[in-house]
Phi, psi and omega in degrees: 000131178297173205289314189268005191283142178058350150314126175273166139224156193299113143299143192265151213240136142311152173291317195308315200263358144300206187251001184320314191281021185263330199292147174097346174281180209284317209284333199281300182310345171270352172270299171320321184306302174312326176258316170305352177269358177254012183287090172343315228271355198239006169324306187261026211229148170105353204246325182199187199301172186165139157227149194232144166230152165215162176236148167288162162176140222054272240151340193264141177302122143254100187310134190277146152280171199291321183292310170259018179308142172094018172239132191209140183286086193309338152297005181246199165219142190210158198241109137201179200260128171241111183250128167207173181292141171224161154300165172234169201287334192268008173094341191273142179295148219203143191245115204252159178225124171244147182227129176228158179237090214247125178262130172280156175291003186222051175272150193278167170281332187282359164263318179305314195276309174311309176310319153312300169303311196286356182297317191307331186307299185301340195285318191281319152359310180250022159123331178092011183249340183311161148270152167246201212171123181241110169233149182222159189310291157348323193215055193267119156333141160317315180271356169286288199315304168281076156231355146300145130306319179200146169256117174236157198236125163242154163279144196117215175158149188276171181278132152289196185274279214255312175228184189231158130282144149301128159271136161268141210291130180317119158313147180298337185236157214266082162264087218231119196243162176243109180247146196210127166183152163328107176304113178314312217259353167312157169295307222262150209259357146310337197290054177297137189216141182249125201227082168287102176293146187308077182290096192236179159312302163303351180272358178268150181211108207296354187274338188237179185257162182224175177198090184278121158244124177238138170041265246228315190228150194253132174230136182252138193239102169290091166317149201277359184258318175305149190273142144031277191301296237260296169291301165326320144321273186324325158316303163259015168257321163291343175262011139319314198269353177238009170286344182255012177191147183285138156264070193285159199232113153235165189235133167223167194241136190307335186278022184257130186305338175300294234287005168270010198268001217252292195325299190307331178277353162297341194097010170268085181267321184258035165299152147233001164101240324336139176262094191242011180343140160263174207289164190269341165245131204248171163260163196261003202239132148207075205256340197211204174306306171295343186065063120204145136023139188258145174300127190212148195221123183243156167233146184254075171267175196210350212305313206303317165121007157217193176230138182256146170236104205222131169286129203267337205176131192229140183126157174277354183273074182241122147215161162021290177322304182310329145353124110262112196314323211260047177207160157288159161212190202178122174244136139273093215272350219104311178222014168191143177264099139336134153203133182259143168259151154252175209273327175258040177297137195295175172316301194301324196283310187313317208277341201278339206296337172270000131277339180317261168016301178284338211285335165327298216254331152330289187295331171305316176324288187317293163333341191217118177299137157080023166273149204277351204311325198281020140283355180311136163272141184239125188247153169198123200252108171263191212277140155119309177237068167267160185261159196300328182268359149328292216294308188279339162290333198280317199275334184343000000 
């Protein structure tokens, strides 16, 4: 049999003649509707202020514990729900939803796309009012972060439908570090991120804190460059970490002749540094004076009788006015993507908008050798319920 004999291959389909043009209709929200009501995991959710995390596995929403929010697996995906009050235009309180959807760098794609999928479910679940929110483990948004006391990032990952990470099998001895440091690219001066790191000697970095646990004892290692913020941090992750077990705590500062006792059990026995390691987050934007991407506002239409993706307005003078209901629209704050539904937007503009989006921030990639653009966090709002941090991007 020849090489290619009996092989199918996929025909390519118009959108229009899919099933795409069914999405947004009144029959397509009752299905979807039909199936979020039957999602265990979303039962209890939509009723009052609250924050929920579930992580995937297998294909299934799971509830995180409570004891770990803020802890995330760079092998998983994870779903979660911030629900809170807002005013309404008539004075009265409204109950608003930011939804993130958090990818780790070594998540599977059948986890990354199941997460994806169950934000829209939950999205529709509420109404169809939400924000939804894409975030990856690299580049976590302000507003991601502050929902935490600390975001600490582990290695692993739970088993997927089809792959996994592997972990390696536990050393006889419990050796485990910790990097505590400033988000270079945050607004809030608070953005504190806990990072389990490799433990060698080279994983030290003097602008920042470390928190070495071997057996028994915990050691925290201060670089002569760290902030405040940064031990304090550091503080309360160790006394996170001894609440479920005694623990002894010593703390030493890099400018201590002790603090060699810590390289060394890293394996640095002849290190002598300076330890200036860069940092694993860059900021990603240097398009302009601020190191970012100039402000750019798209619009995402079908009027024409195909859909166009065409820039309405470049430059800081973007506000509001430029809005149209019957159309999408896709903001470029520079260090971050917006994307507005307007209410009379067509079925095809609803459902295309997140590739569009992604297919946005690939050629920004492409366009620029050695760019961070595809870590731009992507938001989407819709008319009518934009979230205060919309509001406040739209307005920059």
């Amino acid at each position: 049999m020849a090489p290619r004999e009996g092989l199918v291959h996929m025909e390519e389909y118009d959108w229009r003649d899919s099933n795409v043009e069914n999405i947004g209709s009144e029959l397509d929200h009752k299905v979807k509707y039909n199936s979020a009501a039957t999602e265990p995991a979303w039962q209890e959710v939509g009723k009052a202020p609250g924050l929920y995390v579930w992580r995937i596995e297998d294909f299934q929403v799971v509830p995180w514990p409570k004891e770990q929010y803020g802890d995330f697996h760079e092998g998983d995906s994870y779903i979660v729900l911030h629900s809170y009050k807002v005013g309404s235009k008539n004075g009265e309180e409204k109950l608003a939803h930011d939804i993130f959807f958090w990818l780790g760098n070594k998540t599977t794609q059948d986890e990354a796309g199941t997460a994806a999928y169950k934000t829209v479910e939950l999205d529709e679940f509420l109404h169809g009012v939400a924000v939804q929110h894409r975030e990856l483990q690299k580049e976590p948004s302000d507003d991601f972060v502050a929902l935490f006391p600390r975001v600490r990032i582990l290695s692993g990952g739970v088993r997927s439908g089809f792959t996994h990470v592997e972990t390696e099998e536990e050393p006889k001895e419990t050796i485990t570090l910790l990097r505590i440091f400033k988000h270079p690219t945050a607004k809030r001066a608070d953005s504190i991120l806990v990072y389990e790191v490799e433990p060698t000697w080279q994983s030290l970095d003097e602008n920042d804190v470390f928190v070495l646990e071997r057996n028994d004892k915990i050691w925290v290692w201060q670089g002569k460059n760290c902030s405040p913020m940064e031990k304090a941090k550091a503080a309360q992750v160790v006394h996170d970490m001894t609440i479920a077990k005694h623990l002894d705590v010593e703390v030493v500062s890099q400018t201590e002749s002790r603090s060699r006792t810590v390289v060394t059990m890293l394996g640095g026995d002849n290190a002598e540094g300076p330890f200036q390691k860069p940092r694993p987050i860059v900021p990603a934007y240097s398009q302009d004076a601020n190191g970012r991407r100039t402000r750019k506002l798209f619009r995402l239409s079908d009027a024409s009788g195909q859909l166009r993706f065409d820039m309405v307005k470049e430059g800081a003078a973007i506000d509001s006015s430029d809005l149209d209901s019957s159309d999408v629209f896709l903001l470029d704050t520079g260090s971050s993507i917006w994307v507005w539904q307007g209410s009379g937007a067509s079925r095809a503009e609803k459902a295309m908008w997140i590739k569009v989006a992604e297919s946005y921030i690939r050629q920004l990639g492409e366009e620029s050798s050695g760019s961070t653009a595809y870590l731009t966090p992507i938001s989407k709002v819709v008319e009518g319920n934009e979230s205060p941090a919309f509001v406040k991007a739209l307005e920059a």
